[in-house]
N, C-alpha and C positions, 0 to 999 in steps of 0.2 A: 504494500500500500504506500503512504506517505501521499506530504500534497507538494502542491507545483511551486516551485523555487520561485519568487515574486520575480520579476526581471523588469528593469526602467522601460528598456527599450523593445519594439515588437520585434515578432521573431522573423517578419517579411524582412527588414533589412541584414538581419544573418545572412540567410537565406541567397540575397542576392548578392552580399558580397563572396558566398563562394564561387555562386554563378557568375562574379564579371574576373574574378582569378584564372575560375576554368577554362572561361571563352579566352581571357591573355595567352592561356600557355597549352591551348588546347591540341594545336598541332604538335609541338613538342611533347606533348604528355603521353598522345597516341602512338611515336617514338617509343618512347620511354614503354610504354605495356606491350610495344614490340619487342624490343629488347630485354623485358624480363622474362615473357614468355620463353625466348628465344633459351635464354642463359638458363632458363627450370630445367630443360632436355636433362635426358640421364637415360641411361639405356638400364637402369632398375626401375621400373616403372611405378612403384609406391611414391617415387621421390619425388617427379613433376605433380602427381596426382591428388598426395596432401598439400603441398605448397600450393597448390592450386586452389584448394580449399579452401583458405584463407587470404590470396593474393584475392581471389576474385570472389570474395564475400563481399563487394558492397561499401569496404573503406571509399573515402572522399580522397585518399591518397595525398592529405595534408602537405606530408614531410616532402616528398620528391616536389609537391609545386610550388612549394619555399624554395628549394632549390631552383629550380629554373625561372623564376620571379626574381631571386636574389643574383641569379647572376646575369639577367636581362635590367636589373634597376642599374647594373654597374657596368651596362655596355657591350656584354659578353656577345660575339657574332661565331663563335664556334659550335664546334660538337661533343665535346667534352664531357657537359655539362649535362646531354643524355646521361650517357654512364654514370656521372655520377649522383643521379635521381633515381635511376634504377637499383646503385649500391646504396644509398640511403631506403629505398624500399626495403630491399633483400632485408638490410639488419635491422628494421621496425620487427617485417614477418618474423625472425627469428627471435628476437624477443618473444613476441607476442606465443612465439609457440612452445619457449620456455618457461613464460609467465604462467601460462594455462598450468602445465604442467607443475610448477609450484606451486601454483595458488589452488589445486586439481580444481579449476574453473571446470564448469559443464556447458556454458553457452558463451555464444562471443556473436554478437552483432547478429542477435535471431536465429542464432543456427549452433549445432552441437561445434563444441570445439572436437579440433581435428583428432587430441590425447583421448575423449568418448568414444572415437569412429576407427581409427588406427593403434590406441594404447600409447601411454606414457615411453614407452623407448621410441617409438617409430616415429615421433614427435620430437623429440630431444633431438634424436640423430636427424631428422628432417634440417630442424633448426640449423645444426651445426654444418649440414651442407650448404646452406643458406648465406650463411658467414664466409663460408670457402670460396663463394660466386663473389660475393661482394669485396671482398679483400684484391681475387683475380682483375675482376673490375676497376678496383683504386689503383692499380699497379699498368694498367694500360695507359691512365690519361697520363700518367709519366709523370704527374706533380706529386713531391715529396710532399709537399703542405699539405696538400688535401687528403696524401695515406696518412699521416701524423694525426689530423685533425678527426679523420673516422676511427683511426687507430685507439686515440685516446678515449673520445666517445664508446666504444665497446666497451674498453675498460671501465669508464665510470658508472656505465652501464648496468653491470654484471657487480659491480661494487657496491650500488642501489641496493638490487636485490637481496644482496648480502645483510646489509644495512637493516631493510624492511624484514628479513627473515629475523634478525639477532632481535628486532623489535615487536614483533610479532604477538598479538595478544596484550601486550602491554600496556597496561593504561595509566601508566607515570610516564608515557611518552610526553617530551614536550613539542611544544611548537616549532622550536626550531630544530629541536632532533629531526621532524617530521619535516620541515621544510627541507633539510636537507636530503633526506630518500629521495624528495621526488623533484628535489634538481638534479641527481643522478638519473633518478627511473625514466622520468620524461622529458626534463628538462634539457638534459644535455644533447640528445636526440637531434632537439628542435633547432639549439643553440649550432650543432655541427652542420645541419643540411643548409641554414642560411650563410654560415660562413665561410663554408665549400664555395659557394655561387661566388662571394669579393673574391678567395684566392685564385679560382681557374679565371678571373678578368682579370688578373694578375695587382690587385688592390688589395694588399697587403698591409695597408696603415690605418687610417680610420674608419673605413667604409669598413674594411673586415670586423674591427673591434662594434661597430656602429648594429653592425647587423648578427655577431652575436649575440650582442646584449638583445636584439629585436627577438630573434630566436629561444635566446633561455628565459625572458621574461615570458614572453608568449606560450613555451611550453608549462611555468609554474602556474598561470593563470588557467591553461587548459587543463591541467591536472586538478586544480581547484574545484572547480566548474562541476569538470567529472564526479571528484568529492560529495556534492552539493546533492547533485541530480542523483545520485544510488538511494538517498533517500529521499529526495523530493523534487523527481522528475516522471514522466507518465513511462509506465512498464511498456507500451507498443510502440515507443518511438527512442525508446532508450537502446534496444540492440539486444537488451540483458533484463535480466526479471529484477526491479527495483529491491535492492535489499541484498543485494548480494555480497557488496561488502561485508555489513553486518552479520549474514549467515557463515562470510568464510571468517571471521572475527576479526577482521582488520582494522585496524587500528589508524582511521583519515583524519583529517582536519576537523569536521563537525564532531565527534567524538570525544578528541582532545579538550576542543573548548569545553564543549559539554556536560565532561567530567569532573575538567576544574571548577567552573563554576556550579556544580551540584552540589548539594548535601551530604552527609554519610550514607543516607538510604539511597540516594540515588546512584553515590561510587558504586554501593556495595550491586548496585544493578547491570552495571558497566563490567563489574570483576565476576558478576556470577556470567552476565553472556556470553562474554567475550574472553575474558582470560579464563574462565573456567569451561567454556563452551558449553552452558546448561541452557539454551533456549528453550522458551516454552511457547505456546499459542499467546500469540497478543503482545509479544516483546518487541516485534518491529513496530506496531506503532506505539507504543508506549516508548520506543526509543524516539522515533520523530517526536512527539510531544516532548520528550524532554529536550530534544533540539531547539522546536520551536519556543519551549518556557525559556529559555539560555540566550535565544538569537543566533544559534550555531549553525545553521543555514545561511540567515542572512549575513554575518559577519564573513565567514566563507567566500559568501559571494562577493564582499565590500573589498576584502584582501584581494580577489583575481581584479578584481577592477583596479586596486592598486597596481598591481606589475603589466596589468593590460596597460594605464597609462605609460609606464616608464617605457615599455614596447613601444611603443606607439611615441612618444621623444628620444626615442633613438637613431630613428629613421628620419629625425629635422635637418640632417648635415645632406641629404639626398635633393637635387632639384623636381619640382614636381614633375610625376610623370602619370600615367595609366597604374605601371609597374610598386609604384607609392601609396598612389591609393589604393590598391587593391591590397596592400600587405596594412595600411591600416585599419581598411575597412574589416578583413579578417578578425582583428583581434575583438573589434564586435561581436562579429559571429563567434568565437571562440569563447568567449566570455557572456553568451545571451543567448546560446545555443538550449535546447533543451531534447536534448540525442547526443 
């Protein structure tokens, strides 16, 4: 259950700012779902067939049109910049088909995750072929920068995870413990696909630092957002059954606040669902109500709107273009989304 996250703005202007990014980079992008298709091949046939499963579930394919938005806002007339939207895809997928697999997720954007349909190894090792594409990938465009910059990105990646496991249940999490997973988990993601785009225009000085900061802030606020919507977003247009967090006990943003500010009976409510894992009938929405007595939805939402601005004043050193506005317009959508 849970109710609908209050949002300032309608959700038609979301909406169309992903629609005037896609029309920007449309041609290129259709590129780019040539080339991954192309790069899944494998002559063991589970290997293109799960990857497939989840390439062509239905993402909006975010991260690759940062990258080629970001290296079209910086002039880029190459082809480079294909590849590496499609290495930014590959190492989303494989996350994501890691993530399930820790988190033993059972749905992902309306549909069985791939570890339900194949099993927890075939998924892992899926993943990690996934990685081996996209690395192959970084190592053609021949820029040491941009292997360094994806390079590092896995790693902080995978160090997330680590992170959100060692925290796991925990509800003496703090805020900024938890800020920091998920500028690893998601953040750093967002922050490498835009900054791939300055280094292949070969803008190595500000416009690179300009547009990571566009990217890490943009993925904290997205991750927020996400946060927000697991319990107060509509189950048909989420991807996912509202409350999932809560059921795998994770431990987000609205929880955190919460907590803190709850009472002893209400910690003690927090520690029985969640770190003890004793759900009962009636504890999700009795958890949103304690959100909404707290304001931990809306304060959630107040913070992505914080890093959504700073996004969005990072991109001031850029002259207006199409390619500008469509990456500010995004963080609207990104931050007033409700899916």
């Amino acid at each position: 259950m849970g109710v609908v996250v209050p949002l300032e703005d309608d959700r038609g202007r979301g909406q169309n700012a992903v629609a005037q990014l896609q029309a920007l980079v449309a041609k290129e992008m259709q590129a780019v779902n040539e080339f991954i298709r192309e790069r899944m091949a494998s002559d063991v046939p589970m290997v293109p067939e799960l990857a497939s499963h989840l390439i062509n579930s239905g993402g909006k394919r975010l991260r690759p049109m940062l990258t080629i938005a970001a290296s079209r806002l910086c002039g880029y007339n190459g082809t480079d910049h294909i590849k590496l939207a499609a290495t930014v895809e590959f190492l989303h997928t494989a996350t994501l088909l890691h993530d399930d697999v820790v988190d033993e997720s059972d749905m992902r954007r309306g549909a069985k995750t791939a570890r339900m349909l194949w099993g927890n190894q075939a998924s892992v090792l899926v993943g990690d072929f996934l990685l081996g594409r996209a690395f192959k990938l970084m190592v053609e465009t021949k820029s040491l920068r941009a292997l360094e910059i994806i390079a590092d990105a896995a790693s902080v990646i995978a160090e997330g995870e680590v992170m959100q496991l060692a925290a796991a249940k925990d509800t003496g999490t703090t805020e900024d413990a938890y800020l920091r997973v998920i500028q690893a988990k998601t953040a750093a993601l967002f922050a490498a696909a835009t900054e791939i785009g300055a280094v292949i225009s070969e803008k190595n000085g500000s416009e690179a630092a300009a547009l990571e900061s566009y990217g890490r802030n943009l993925g904290i606020a997205f991750q927020l957002v996400d946060d927000a919507l697991d319990y107060g977003g509509r189950a048909a247009s989420l991807g996912k059954n509202v409350g999932d967090d809560f059921r795998e006990g994770k431990i987000t943003l609205p929880v955190v606040l919460a907590f803190r500010r709850g009472n002893a009976e209400e910690r003690a409510f927090w520690e029985r669902t969640l770190q003890q894992g004793d759900r009962q009938e009636g504890d999700l929405e009795h958890a949103v109500d304690l959100m909404n007595k707290h304001a931990a939805l809306e304060d959630t939402i107040l913070r992505a709107r914080h890093y959504g601005a700073i996004a969005n004043d990072a991109l001031a050193i850029f002259p207006d273009s199409p390619y500008r506005q469509a990456l500010t317009d995004l963080v609207d959508f990104c931050i007033n989304r409700n899916h």
